[in-house]
Structure formats: C-alpha cells, structure tokens
TISE-871301 format. One record per residue (C-alpha): y, x, z. Coordinates in pm, whole numbers, plus 50000, padded with zeros to 5 digits. Example, Ala and Ser with C-alpha at 12.3 -4.5 7.8 and 13.67 -1.06 7.14 Angstrom:
# TISE-871301
495505123050780
498945136750714
***
This chain:
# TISE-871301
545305296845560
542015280945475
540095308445699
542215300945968
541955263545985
537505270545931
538135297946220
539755269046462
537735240146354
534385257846422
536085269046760
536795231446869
533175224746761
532075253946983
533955243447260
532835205247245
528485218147214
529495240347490
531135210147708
527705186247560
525425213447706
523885199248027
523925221448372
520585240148414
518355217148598
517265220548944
514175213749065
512495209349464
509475216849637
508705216549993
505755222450192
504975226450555
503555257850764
500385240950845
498345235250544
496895200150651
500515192950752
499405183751110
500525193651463
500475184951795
503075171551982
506005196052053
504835224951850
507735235051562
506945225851229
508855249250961
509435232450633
509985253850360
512585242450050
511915260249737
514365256849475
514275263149093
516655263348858
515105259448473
511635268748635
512815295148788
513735310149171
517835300049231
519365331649336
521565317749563
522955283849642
522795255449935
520815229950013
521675195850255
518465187850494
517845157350709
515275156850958
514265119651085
511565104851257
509535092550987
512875076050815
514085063351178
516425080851406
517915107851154
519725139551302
523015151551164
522725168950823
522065204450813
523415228650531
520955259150421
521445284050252
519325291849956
518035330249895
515635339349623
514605307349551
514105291349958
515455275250246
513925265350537
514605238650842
512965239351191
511665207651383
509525186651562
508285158951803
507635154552163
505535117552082
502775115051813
504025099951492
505615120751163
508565139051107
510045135450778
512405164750607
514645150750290
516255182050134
518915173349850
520705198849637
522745185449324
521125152149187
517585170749303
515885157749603
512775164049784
510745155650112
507835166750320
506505153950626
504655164150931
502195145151154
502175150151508
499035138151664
499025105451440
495595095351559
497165092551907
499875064351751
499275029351997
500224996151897
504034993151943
503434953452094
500064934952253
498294912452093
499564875652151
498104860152357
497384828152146
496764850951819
493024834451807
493974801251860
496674803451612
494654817551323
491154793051420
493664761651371
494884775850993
491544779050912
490424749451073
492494728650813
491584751350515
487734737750601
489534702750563
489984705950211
486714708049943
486434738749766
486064730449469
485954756249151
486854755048799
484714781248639
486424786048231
483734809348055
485784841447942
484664864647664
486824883747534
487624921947675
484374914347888
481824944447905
478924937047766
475634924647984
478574902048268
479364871748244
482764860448296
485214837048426
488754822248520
488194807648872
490254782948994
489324769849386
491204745149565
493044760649909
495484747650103
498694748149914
498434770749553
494724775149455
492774810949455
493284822049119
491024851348987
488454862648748
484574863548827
482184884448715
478654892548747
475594905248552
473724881148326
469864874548460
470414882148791
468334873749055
469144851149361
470144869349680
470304903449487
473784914249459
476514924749691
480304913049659
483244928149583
486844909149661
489974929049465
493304920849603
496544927449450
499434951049590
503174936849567
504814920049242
503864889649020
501184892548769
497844880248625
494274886848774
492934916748627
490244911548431
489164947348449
487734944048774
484584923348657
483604960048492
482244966148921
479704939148862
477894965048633
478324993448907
475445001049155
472534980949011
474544951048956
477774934049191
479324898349217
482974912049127
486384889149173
489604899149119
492494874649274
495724872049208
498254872849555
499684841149469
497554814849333
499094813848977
497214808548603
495494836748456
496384853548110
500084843748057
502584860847882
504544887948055
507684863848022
506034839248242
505134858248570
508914881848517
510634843248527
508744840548870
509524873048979
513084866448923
513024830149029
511054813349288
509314841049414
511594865549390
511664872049808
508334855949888
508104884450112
510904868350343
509954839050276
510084818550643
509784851750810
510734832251164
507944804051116
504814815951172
503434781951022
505724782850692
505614823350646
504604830250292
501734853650367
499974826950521
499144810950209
497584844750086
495764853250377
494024817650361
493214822949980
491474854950119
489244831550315
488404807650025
487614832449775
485294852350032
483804808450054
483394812549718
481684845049650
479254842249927
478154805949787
477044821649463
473084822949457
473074860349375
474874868249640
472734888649878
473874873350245
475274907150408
477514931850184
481004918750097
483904942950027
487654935950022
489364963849811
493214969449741
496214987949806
500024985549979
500224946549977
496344944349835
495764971750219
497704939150400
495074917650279
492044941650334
493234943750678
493774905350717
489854894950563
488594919050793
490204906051117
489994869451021
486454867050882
483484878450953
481344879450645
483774907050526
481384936250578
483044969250438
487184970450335
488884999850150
492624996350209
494705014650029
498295032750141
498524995450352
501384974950384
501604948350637
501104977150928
503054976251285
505694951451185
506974957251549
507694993451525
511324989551637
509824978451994
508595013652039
511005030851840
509095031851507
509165026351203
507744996151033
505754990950664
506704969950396
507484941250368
510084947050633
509664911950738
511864917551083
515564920550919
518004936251221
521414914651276
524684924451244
524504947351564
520904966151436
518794943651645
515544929651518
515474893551481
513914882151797
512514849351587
511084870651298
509754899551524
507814871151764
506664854051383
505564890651233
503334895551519
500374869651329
500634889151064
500514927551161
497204946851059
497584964951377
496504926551535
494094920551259
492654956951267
491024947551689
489364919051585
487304936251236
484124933551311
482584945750989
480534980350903
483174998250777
486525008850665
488225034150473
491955037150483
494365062050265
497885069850346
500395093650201
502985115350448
506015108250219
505475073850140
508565055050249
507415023150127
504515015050375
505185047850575
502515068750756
503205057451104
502815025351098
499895029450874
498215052251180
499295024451397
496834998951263
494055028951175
493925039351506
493584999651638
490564997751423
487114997851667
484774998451400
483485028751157
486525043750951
487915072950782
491095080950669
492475103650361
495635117150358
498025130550115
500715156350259
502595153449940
502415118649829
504805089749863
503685056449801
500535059149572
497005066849542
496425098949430
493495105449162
491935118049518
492605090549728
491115066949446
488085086549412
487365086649807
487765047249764
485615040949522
482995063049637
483095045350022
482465013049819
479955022049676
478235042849934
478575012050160
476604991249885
473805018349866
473525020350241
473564982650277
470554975849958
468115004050228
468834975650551
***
C-alpha cells in the first residue's frame, strides 16, 4: 500500500516538473542577399529567416513576415514555411529609401532591412521660406541676456592633470548646465573644443567627458546636460522629472514654433559654444559638437545655426525629416507631428516641426566636417529619415552603417566617431 501511494506521489511530481518545464526556445536571425544590405531601386532583395530552436536548425515549422517601407505602408502578412532551419521572403522598392522585413515565430521576433539607393533620399518639404529670419530673431534675444558663468571647482572622479568644473551660464529660460574640463597649464589659444550633447531621457552631465580634455595633446571638453538642470543629484531627483514635468517635453508645444520645447535646447547649444570659445585656451578655429539620437538632433542643430561649430559627429540622429509623411516617409523620433483621428498629420505641428528638422539645419552647416552613423533596423530614429538629412548636408561627410543594428552605436560605429574627432583635431593643429 505504501509502494503504491510513493509510486503515485512521485508520478504527480513527475507530471507537475514536466508541466514547469519551459518550451524549447526559439531563436531569429535574418540577413539580406547583398552583404552591404544595399540595392538599387527595383532590384529584389531576398531576406533570409533562420530559425533555431535551443541553438539549433528547427526542422520544420512557420514563420509570419511583414514587409513595410521602412515601418510605413506595411503589406499583408505572409506565412513561411520553415525547412531545415530557413525561410525566406522576396521584396523591394521602386523609390530610394529602406525596406524593412519583421519575421515573428512564437514570442521570437526578428528584422532586417534593405536600402535602396538611400543616398538618393530628397528632403520630403522645402525649406521655409522665413527659416533664417526665424532662427536670427531667437538668437537675437539670447545675445540680450549676459552670459554669465558659475564655475564650482570639481575634484573628485577627475583624471588627474584637468581641471574641473560644474558650469552654470545664464540662457534664455533654464541655464546651460554641464561640466568643464581642461588641462592644467595650458597655454592661451592652444586647445581645440569639444561640446557633448545628451541623447533622450533626464539625467546629470557626465562628468566622464572632461577625460577628452587629456586626448590629442590637450582639449577644452564640456559635457551639457539637454535640459538645463543641477549637476550630481540623486537618481530620485531627475526619475521625479522624468515622470513629472518633463515627462513629454518632447511634445511639448509641438504647434508653436516659439513655445516648442527644443527651442530652449537648441539655444543652450549656442551659449555653451559662447562659452567655450571665450575661454583663453581656446584656439579660435576647431570646435566639435558630439552626441547621439537626441544628442545627433543637436549636432545637427549647432551646425546649421552657428558657425563657429567646425566638425560634428552625430550619432544614429534623431530630429531627422520630421515631414516624412508629405512624401510618404517615415519620420525620426521624437515624432513631434501626431496624425488626428483620420491618420492625418497635424497641419499646425507639421508647419511648427519644419524649424526644427536636421534636414533644414543640415543646408545651412557650414563647418569642415561631419560624420553621421545610422543603423538599418533602428525604429527609433529610422534610417530614412536619417539619409534624408545626410544627403542635405553640402559640406564634407561620411556615413557608417550598421545592417543589423537597431537604435544604437555599435562598438564600430563608436570607434569611427571617435576617431573622425580626433582626426579632425589633428588635421585642424597642421592649418
């Protein structure tokens, strides 16, 4: 009796593991026919879905693919079938711009995308016509007011042989709030600038960045935050912000061009870059702007709106062709043109959004240089509209790409970054 209650226990607790045990996992890759991912316009791209289960091929199964144009315009959902491990899915596109493949199997998802003649991609709107005007008065009044700095001596987690500080400036509205750097001893009119700008969220200055004013022989090195707020505060302070009051900054008056939050950021741009180049040491002609996704917006924006911006490495940029829709496009973060009930851009927002695009800002740089990264999966500031404003630049500029990454820099993409700084900062200590 005894064995036969053990025998039935030890079944029920085989039978409940056995229920506990989770499904083998699946896993996705995809990758295009063309190496470099690129093809001209109406030649078929085949995108290839390979599917593992537990690391290895899935013998059979099925897989759901949608094909879009770059995340606009999807066609209907298409089901493969999975053989040794693959699937694939046949497209393309009869206008430059990317075609994106999502592929979805179980809770396992993937994506790929292909770039038809991208360096072809034209502005989706003109320029308007009172763009100039517009941005001359905004920085007309930011002139008005003194700028005056707070410099707080900072020593702790500083490298040793820079001198550091918390910089406060007066702007219009919030101040430009950052950290300074720069060698100790150096010599007037020796060193080149560096501006770092800050992608998307609510944070502190970094205080890493004054480690570039030891790079190249010595840099003037500042490191801003986007929004004008104190340095060096708990975490708890900037999530309350995050979560309170600036929580949708990024909508924030999106159909007043005179009240639209990135207004305020963009003229912070403009008073650091006073700042830096009314330090003695600075050496009167090299000046980079350096950041990524929101930190690419403002790159974009200091080159466009001033000229003593001589060099800007933008990162995977946001801010890019916020009048996509117009020409059947997809825009970048921060969506700023919301569509109404009926899937129309707001005609207020989308007039608005036009002072802010780096496509506008990327015809008027004027400076030596410009490097620009982009990913082909990156949904966030997607690689479209990121061509859009590339392709409107006049100056110098190269572009790296990542066929396989969404919305980062990749260990590559950083290195090519750094590296154009840099190079830029050699180049400009032989003029």
């Amino acid at each position: 009796m005894k064995l036969k209650l053990f025998s039935s226990l030890w079944l029920l607790i085989s039978l409940g593991l056995q229920a506990q045990t989770p499904a083998p996992a699946l896993t996705l890759k995809a990758s295009t026919d063309h190496p470099d991912a690129l093809y001209k316009v109406g030649e078929t791209a085949t995108f290839t879905i390979e599917v593992l289960q537990d690391g290895k091929p899935l013998a059979d199964g099925k897989v759901v693919c949608v094909l879009s144009k770059d995340g606009v315009q999807p066609q209907p959902p298409q089901t493969l079938n999975v053989k040794d491990g693959k699937a694939t899915v046949i497209g393309k596109l009869e206008e430059p711009g990317f075609l994106l493949m999502r592929a979805t199997s179980d809770k396992a998802s993937t994506m790929a995308g292909a770039g038809y003649d991208p360096l072809l991609l034209k502005p989706s709107m003109p320029v308007p016509e009172d763009f100039d005007a517009f941005w001359d008065a905004q920085k007309a009044a930011l002139a008005q007011v003194p700028a005056k700095a707070v410099l707080t001596p900072v020593t702790t987690g500083v490298p040793k042989g820079v001198a550091a500080f918390d910089v406060q400036i007066d702007c219009v509205g919030k101040p430009v709030s950052g950290y300074f750097g720069k060698p100790l001893q150096a010599k007037a009119k020796s060193l080149p600038a560096i501006l770092h700008v800050h992608g998307a969220g609510v944070r502190s200055s970094t205080l890493g960045a004054v480690s570039w004013a030891l790079n190249e022989g010595g840099m003037l090195s500042m490191d801003i935050n986007a929004h004008g707020l104190p340095n060096g505060k708990q975490k708890e302070f900037y999530d309350a912000l995050a979560a309170g009051e600036l929580k949708d900054y990024r909508f924030e008056h999106n159909q007043d061009r005179e009240k639209i939050y990135f207004k305020g950021m963009f003229l912070r741009l403009i008073r650091a870059i006073d700042f830096l180049t009314a330090q003695p040491e600075w050496d009167g002609k090299t000046l980079i702007v350096y950041g990524s996704s929101q930190g690419g917006f403002q790159a974009f924006a200091a080159a466009g709106l001033d000229k003593r911006v001589s060099f800007i490495c933008a990162g995977v940029p946001a801010g890019c062709d916020h009048t996509g829709s117009q020409a059947n496009r997809i825009s970048g973060w921060p969506k700023i043109v919301p569509n109404d009930a009926e899937g129309k851009p707001n005609a207020a927002a989308l007039q608005a959004s036009r002072y802010f695009d780096n496509v506008n800002f990327a015809m008027r740089a004027k400076c030596q240089g410009a490097v620009v990264t982009v990913g082909f999966i990156d949904t966030t500031c997607p690689p479209t509209s990121v061509y859009a404003a590339y392709n409107a630049l006049t100056i110098p500029k190269e572009i790296h790409y990542d066929t396989l990454a969404g919305h980062t820099n990749t260990p590559a993409a950083s290195k090519f970054m750094q590296a154009a700084a840099l190079k830029h900062v050699r180049e400009n200590r032989l003029k």
